[in-house]
Backbone bond lengths (Angstrom), bond angles and torsions (degrees), N, CA, C in turn:
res aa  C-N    CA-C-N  psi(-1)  N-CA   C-N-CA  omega(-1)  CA-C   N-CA-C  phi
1 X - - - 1.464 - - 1.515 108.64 -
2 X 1.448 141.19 135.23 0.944 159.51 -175.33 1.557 115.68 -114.28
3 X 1.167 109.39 117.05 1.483 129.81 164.28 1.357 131.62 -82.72
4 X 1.347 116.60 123.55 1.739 118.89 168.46 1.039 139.54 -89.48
5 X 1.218 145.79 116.05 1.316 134.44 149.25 1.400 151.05 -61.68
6 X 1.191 129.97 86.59 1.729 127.65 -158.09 1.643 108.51 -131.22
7 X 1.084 95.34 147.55 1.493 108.09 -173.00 1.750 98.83 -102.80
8 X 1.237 116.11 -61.71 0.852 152.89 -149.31 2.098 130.44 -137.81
9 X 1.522 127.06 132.96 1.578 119.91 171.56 1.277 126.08 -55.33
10 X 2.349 106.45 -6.89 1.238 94.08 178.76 1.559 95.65 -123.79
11 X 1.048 119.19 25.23 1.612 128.03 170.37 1.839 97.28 -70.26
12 X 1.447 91.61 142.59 1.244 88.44 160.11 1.858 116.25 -94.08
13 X 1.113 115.04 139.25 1.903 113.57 166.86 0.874 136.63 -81.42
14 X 1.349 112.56 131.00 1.588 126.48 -168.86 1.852 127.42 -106.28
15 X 1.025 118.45 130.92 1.497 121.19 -159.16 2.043 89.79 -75.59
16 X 1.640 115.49 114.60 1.424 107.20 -164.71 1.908 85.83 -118.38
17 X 1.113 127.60 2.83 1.433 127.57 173.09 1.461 119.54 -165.14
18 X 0.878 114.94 147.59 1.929 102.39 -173.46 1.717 98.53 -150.73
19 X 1.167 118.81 83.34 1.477 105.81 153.40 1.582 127.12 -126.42
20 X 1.361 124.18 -172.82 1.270 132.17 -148.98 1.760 100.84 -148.07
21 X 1.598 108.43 137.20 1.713 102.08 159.05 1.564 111.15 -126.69
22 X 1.428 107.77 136.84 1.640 110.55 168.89 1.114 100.06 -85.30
23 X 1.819 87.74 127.97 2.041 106.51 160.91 1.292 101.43 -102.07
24 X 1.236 124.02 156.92 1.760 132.01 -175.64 1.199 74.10 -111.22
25 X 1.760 112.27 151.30 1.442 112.66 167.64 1.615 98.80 -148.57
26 X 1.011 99.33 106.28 1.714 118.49 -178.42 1.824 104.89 -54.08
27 X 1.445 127.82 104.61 1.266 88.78 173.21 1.458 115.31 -115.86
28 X 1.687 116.01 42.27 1.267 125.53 151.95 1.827 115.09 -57.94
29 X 1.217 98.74 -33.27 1.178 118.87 -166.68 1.520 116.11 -82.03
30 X 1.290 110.73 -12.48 2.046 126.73 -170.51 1.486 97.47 -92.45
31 X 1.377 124.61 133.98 1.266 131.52 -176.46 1.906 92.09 -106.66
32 X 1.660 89.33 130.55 1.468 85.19 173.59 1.518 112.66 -71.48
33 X 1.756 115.87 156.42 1.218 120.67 152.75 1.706 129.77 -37.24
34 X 1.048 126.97 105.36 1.425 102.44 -175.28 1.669 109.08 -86.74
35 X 0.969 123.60 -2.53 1.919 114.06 167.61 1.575 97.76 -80.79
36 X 1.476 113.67 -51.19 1.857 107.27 -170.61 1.790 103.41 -47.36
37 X 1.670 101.00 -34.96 1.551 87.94 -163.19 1.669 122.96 -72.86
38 X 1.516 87.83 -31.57 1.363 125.40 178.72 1.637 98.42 -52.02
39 X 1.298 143.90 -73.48 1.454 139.39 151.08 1.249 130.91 -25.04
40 X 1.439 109.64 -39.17 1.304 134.34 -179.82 1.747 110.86 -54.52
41 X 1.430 96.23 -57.10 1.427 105.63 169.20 1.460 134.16 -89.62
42 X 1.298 108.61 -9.35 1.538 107.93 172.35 1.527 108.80 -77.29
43 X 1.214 125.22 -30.29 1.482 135.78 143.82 1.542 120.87 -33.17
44 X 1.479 107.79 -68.11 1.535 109.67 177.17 1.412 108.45 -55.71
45 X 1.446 108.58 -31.20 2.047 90.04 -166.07 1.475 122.87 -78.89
46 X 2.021 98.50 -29.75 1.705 103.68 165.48 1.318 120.07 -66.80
47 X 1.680 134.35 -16.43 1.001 143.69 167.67 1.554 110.77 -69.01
48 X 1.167 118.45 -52.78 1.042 118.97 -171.29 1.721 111.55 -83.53
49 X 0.885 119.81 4.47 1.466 139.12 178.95 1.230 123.98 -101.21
50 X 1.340 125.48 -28.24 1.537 161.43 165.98 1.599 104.02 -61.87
51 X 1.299 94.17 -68.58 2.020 113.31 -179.64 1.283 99.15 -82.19
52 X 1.007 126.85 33.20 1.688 126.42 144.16 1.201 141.18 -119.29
53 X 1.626 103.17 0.83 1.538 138.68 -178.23 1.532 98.05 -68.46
54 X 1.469 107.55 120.51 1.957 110.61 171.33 1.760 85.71 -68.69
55 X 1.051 100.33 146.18 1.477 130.13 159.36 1.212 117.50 -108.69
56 X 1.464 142.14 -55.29 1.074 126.86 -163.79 2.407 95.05 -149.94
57 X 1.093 103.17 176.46 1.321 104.92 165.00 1.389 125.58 -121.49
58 X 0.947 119.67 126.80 2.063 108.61 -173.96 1.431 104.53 -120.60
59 X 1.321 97.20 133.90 1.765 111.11 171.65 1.221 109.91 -64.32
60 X 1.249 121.93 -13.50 1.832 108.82 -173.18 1.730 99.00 -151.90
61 X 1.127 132.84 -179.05 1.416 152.94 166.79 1.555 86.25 -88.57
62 X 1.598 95.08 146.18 1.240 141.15 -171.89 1.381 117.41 -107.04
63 X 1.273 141.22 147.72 1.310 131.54 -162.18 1.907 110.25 172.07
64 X 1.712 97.38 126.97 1.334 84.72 169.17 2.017 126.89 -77.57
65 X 1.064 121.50 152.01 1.462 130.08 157.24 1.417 127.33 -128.23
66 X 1.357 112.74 155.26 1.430 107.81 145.88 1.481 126.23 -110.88
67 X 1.248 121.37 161.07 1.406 132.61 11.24 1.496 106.55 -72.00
68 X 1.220 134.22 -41.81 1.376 142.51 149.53 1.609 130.03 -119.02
69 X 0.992 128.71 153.10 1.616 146.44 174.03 1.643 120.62 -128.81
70 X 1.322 89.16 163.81 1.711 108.77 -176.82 1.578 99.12 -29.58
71 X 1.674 103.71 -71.81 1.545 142.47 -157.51 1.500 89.70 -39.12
72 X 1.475 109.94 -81.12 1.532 135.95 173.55 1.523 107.45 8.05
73 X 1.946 96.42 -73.99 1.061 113.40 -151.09 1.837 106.46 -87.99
74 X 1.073 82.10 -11.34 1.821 100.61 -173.57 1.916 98.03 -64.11
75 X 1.318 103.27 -54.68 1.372 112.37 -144.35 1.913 93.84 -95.35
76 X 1.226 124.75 -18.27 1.227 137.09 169.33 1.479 110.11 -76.74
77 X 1.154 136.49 -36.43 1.818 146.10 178.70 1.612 99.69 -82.59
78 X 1.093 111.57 -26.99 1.676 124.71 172.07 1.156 98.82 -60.90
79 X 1.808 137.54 -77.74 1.273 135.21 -170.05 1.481 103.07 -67.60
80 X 0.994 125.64 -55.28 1.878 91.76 178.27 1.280 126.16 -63.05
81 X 1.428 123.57 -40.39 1.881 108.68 147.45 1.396 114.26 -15.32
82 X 1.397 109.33 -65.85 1.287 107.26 -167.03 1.180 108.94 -54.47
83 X 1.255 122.11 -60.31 1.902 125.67 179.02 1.266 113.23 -30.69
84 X 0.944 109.73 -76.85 1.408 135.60 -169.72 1.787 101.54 -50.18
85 X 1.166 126.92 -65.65 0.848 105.08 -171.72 1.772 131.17 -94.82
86 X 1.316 118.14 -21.55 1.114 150.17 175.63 2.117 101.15 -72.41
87 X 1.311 83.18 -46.42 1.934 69.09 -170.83 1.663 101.87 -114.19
88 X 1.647 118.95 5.51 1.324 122.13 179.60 1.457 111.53 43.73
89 X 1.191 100.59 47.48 1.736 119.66 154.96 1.680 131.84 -110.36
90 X 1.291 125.30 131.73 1.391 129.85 -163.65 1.790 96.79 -81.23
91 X 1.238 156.82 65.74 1.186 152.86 179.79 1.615 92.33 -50.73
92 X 1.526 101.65 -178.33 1.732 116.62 -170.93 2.188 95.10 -128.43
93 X 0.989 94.59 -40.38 1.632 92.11 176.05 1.732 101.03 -171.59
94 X 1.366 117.31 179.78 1.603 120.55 -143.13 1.752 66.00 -164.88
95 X 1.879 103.50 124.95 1.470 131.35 173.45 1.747 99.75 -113.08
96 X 1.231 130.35 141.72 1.606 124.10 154.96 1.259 91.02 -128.02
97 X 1.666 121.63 158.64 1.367 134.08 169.13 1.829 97.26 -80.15
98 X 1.373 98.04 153.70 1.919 119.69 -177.79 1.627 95.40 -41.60
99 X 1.848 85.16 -68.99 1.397 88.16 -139.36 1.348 105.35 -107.24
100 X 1.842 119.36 41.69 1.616 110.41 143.76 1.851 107.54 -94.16
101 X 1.392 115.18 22.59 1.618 112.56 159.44 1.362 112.81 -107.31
102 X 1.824 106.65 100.64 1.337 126.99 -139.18 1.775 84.99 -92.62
103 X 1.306 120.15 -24.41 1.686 98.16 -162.17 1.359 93.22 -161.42
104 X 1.329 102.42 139.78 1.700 109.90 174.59 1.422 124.44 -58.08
105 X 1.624 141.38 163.80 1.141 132.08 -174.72 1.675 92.98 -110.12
106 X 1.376 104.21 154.11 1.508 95.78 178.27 1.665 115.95 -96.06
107 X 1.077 104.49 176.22 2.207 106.71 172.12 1.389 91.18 -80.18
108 X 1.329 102.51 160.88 1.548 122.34 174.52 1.535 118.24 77.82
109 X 1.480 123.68 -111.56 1.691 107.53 -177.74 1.790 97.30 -108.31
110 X 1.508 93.89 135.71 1.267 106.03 -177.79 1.527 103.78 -107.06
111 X 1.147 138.41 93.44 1.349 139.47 133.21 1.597 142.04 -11.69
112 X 1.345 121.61 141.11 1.439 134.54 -160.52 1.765 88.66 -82.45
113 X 1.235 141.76 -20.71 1.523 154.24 175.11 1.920 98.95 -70.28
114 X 1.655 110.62 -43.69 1.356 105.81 -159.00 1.690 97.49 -93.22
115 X 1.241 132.39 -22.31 1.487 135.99 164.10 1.647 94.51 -66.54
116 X 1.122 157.71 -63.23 1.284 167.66 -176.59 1.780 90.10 -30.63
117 X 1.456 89.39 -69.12 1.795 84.28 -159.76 1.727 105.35 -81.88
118 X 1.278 111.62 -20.83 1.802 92.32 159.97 1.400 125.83 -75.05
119 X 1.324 116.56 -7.36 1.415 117.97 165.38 1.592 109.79 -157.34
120 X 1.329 92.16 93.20 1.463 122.05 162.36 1.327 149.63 -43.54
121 X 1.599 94.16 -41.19 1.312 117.19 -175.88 1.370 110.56 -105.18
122 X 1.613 118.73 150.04 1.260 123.49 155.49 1.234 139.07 -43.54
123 X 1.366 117.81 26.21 1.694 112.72 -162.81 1.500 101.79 -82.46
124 X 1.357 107.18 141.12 1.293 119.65 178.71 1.568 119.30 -104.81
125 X 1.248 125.51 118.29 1.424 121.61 166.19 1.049 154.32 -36.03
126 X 1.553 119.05 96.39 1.756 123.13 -132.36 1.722 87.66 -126.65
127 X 1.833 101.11 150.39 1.519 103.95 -169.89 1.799 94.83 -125.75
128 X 0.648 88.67 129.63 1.847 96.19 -166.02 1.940 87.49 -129.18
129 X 1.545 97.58 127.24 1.614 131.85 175.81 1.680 108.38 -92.57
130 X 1.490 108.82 73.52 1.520 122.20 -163.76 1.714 106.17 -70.60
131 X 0.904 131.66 113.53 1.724 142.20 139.91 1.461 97.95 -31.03
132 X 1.750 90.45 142.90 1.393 111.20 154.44 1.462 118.49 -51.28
133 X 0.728 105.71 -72.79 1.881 98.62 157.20 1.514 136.93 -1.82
134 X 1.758 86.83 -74.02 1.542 89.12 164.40 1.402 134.82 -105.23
135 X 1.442 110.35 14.77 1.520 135.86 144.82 1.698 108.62 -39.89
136 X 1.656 107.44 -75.64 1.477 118.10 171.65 1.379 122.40 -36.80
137 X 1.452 104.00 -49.89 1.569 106.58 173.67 1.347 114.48 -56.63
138 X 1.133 113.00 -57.22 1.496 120.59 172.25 1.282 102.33 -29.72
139 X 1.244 132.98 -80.53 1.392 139.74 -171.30 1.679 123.38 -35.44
140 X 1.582 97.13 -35.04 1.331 94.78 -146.93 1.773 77.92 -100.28
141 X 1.240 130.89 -32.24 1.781 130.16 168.10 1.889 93.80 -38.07
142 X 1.222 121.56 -56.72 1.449 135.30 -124.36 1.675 89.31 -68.45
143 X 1.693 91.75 -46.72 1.780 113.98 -168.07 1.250 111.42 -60.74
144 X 1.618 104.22 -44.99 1.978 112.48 168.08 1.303 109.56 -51.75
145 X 1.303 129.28 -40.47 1.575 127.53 -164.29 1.425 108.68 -93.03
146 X 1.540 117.75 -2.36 1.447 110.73 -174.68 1.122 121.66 46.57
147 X 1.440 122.74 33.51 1.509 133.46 144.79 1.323 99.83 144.82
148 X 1.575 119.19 -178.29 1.448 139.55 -170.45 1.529 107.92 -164.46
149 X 1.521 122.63 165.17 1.028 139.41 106.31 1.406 138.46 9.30
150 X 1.414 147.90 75.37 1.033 143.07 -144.02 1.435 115.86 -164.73
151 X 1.218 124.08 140.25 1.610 130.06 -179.62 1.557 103.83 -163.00
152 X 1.295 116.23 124.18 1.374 123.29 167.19 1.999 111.92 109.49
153 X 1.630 93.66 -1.47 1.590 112.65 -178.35 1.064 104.22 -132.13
154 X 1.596 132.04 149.92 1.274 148.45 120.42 1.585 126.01 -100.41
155 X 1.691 101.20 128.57 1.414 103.25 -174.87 1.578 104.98 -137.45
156 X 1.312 96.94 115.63 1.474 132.84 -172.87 1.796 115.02 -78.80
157 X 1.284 143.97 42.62 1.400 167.50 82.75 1.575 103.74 68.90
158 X 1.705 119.12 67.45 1.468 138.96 176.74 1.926 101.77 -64.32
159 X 1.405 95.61 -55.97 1.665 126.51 -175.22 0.749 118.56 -160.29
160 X 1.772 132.83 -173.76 1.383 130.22 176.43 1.582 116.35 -61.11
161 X 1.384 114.25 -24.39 1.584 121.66 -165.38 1.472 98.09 -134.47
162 X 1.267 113.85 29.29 2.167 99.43 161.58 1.566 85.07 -146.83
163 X 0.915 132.01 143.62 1.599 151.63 156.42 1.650 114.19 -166.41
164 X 1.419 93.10 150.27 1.354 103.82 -178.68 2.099 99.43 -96.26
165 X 1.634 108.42 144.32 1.430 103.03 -179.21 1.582 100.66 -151.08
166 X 1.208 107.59 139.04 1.513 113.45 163.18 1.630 112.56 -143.36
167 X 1.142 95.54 153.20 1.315 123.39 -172.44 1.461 122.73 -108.25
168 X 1.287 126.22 124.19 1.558 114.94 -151.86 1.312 130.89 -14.00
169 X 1.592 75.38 69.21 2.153 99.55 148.09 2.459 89.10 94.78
170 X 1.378 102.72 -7.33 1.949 98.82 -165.68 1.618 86.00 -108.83
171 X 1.392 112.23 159.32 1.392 107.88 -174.33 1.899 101.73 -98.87
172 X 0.868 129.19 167.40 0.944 143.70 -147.75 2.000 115.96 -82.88
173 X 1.003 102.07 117.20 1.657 106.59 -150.56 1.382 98.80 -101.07
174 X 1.616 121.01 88.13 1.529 114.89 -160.69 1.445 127.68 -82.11
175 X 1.872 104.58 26.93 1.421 110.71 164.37 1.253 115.86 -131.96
176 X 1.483 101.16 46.93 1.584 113.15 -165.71 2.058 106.51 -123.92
177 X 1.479 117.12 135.98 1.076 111.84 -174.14 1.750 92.13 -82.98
178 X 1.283 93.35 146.70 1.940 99.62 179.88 1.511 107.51 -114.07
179 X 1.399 126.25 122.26 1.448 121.66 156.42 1.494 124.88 -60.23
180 X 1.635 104.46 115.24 1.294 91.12 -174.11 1.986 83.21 -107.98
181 X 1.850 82.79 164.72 1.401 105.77 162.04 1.967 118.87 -112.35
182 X 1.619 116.12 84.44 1.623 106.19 -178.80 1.885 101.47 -108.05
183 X 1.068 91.98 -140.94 1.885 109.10 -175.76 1.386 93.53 -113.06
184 X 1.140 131.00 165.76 1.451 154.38 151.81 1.105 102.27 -43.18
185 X 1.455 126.29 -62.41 1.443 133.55 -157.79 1.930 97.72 -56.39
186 X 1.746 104.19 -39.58 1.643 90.49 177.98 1.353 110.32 -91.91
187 X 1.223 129.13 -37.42 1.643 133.07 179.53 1.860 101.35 -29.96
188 X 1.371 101.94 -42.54 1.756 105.54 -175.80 1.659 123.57 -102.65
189 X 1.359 98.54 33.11 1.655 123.92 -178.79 1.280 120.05 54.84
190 X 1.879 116.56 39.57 1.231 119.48 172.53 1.561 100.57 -69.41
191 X 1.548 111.48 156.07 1.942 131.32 -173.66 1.789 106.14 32.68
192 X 1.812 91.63 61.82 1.241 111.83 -161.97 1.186 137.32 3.81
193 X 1.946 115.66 59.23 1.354 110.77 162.35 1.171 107.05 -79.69
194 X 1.921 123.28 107.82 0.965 112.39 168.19 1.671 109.82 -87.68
195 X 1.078 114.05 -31.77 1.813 122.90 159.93 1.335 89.58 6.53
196 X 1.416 110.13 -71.94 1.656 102.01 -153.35 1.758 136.84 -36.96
197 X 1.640 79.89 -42.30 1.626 101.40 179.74 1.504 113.03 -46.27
198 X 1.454 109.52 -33.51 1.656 118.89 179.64 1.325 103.56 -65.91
199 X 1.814 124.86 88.35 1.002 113.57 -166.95 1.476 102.11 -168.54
200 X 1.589 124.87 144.25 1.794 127.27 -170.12 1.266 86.51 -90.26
201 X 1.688 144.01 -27.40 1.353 123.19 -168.80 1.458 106.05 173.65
202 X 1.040 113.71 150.30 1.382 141.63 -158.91 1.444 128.75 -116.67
203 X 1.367 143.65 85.44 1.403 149.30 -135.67 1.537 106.33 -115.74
204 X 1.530 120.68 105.26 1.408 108.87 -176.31 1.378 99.72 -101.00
205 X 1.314 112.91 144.36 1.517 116.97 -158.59 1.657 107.13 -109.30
206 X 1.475 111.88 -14.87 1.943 108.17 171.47 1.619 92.13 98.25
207 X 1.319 111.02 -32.76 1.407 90.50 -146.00 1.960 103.64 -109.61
208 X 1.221 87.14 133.02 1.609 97.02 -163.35 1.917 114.12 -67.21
209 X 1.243 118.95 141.52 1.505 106.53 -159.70 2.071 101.86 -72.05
210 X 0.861 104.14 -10.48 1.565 120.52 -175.15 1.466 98.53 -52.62
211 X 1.550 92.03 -52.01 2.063 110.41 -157.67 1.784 93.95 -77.75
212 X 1.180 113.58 -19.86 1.595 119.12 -175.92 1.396 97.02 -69.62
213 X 1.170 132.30 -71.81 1.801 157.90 -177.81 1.920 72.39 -33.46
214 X 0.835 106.65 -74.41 1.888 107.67 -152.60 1.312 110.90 -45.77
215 X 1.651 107.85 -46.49 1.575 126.60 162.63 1.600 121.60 -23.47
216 X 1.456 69.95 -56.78 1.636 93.34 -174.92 1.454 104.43 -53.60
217 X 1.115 103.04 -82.67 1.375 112.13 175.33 1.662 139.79 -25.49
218 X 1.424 94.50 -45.88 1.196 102.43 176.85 1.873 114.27 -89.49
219 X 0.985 92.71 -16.91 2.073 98.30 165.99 1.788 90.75 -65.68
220 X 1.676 129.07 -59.55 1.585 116.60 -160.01 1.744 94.51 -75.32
221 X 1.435 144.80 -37.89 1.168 121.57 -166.32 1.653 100.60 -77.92
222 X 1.373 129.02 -11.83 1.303 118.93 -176.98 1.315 108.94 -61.77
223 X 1.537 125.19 -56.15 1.449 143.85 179.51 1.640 113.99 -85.17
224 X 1.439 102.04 23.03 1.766 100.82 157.99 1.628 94.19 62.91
225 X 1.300 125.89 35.56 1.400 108.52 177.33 1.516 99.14 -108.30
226 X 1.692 134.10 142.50 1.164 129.08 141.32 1.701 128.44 -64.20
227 X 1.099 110.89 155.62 1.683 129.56 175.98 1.377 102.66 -79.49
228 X 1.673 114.77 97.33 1.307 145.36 149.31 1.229 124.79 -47.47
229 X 1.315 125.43 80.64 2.019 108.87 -166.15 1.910 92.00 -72.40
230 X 1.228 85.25 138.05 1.724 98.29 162.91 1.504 114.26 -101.25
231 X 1.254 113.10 116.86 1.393 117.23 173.93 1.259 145.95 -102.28
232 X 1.742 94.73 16.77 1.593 113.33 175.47 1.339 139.75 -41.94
233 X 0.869 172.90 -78.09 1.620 164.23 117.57 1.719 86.81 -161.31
234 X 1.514 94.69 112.45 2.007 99.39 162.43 1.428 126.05 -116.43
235 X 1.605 103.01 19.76 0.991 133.50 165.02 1.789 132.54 -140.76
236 X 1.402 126.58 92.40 1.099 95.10 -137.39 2.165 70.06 -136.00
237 X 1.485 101.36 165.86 1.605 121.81 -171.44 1.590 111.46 -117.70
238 X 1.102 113.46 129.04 1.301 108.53 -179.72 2.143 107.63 -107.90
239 X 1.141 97.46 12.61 1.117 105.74 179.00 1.325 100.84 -148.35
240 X 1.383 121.56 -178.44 1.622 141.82 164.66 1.413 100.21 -43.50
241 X 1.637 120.21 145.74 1.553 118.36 169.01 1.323 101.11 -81.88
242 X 1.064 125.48 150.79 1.534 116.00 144.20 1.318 118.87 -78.47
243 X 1.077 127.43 -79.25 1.255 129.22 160.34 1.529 136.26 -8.30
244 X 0.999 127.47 149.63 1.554 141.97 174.73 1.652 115.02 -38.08
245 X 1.351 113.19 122.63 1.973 97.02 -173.69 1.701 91.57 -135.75
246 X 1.550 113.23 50.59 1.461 133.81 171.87 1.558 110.09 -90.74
């Protein structure tokens, strides 16, 4: 408990005693509420009932890599789906950061629980109009990290400063602004893409990349299709990385 001293509203106050008591509080001994719990769990069971819904089916387990992986490419072809069809926009390529793909998807039934825990976070799907400028940057981040996330690019990795790159299927036109498709979290130089900032404008789209993945999903379980992991390399080294391949 703490004591004041005041004379006065224009006195300043002074701390004139300051103490404290420990209570031990057994809580073997605390009987739960039974209405709080009672709420408590009618909550947990629609939750947990929700995240048990198959969403989609996959022939194989899912998994991030570098320079690229299944996961990578899975969850990157997801956001331009989304573009493309959801906002009827032609994007140029779709970036995700490594390591907001928190957990692998498994083979067989993939669950609304297992999209949850590979993407966790709220990131929302942001379209950033990249400069040559910050095209380069892009590149030269990509080479430090010994790969990325990627759909709608191939980048062919001589050294830090010679690679071969094309962009759906045209080779790479290095005075050309590129539509990219990333998250918010990178559009605003989260796991320091500052690249991004090199940019005429910035398009936030509402729509969270989570709800894209589901999109996805629910367009292949509509038409009886299974989840095909593609395991192509869309990032690939023709030499030693320098960079990090964690």
């Amino acid at each position: 408990m703490s004591l004041w001293s005041c004379n006065n509203a224009k006195d300043r106050m002074v701390v004139i005693d300051d103490t404290s008591t420990y209570i031990k509080v057994n809580s073997d001994e605390l009987e739960p509420d039974s209405d709080f719990v009672n709420i408590i769990n009618s909550y947990r069971n629609g939750v947990d009932s929700i995240m048990k819904d198959i969403v989609v089916f996959s022939t194989s387990n899912m998994q991030r890599n570098k320079p690229s992986g299944s996961l990578d490419n899975m969850v990157t072809d997801a956001m331009m789906y989304e573009v493309n069809k959801s906002l009827d926009l032609q994007i140029d390529f779709a970036m995700y950061n490594y390591y907001g793909l928190r957990r692998p998807l498994p083979k067989g039934e993939v669950s609304r629980g297992n999209v949850y825990e590979l993407l966790p976070f709220t990131n929302e799907l942001t379209l950033v109009h990249l400069s040559p400028l910050g095209l380069r940057g892009l590149l030269k981040y990509v080479y430090s990290k010994g790969g990325n996330p990627f759909s709608g690019i191939q980048i062919l990795y001589i050294d830090s400063l010679n690679y071969a790159v094309s962009i759906k299927g045209e080779p790479l036109d290095t005075a050309k602004y590129y539509w990219v498709a990333t998250s918010d979290y990178s559009a605003n130089g989260g796991d320091k893409m500052d690249f991004f900032q090199e940019n005429d404008s910035v398009y936030y789209t509402g729509i969270l990349i989570r709800d894209a993945i589901f999109h996805h999903f629910d367009s292949l379980k509509t038409n009886n299709i299974e989840l095909e992991p593609d395991t192509l390399l869309r990032v690939e080294f023709e030499n030693e990385v320098i960079g990090s391949t964690k």
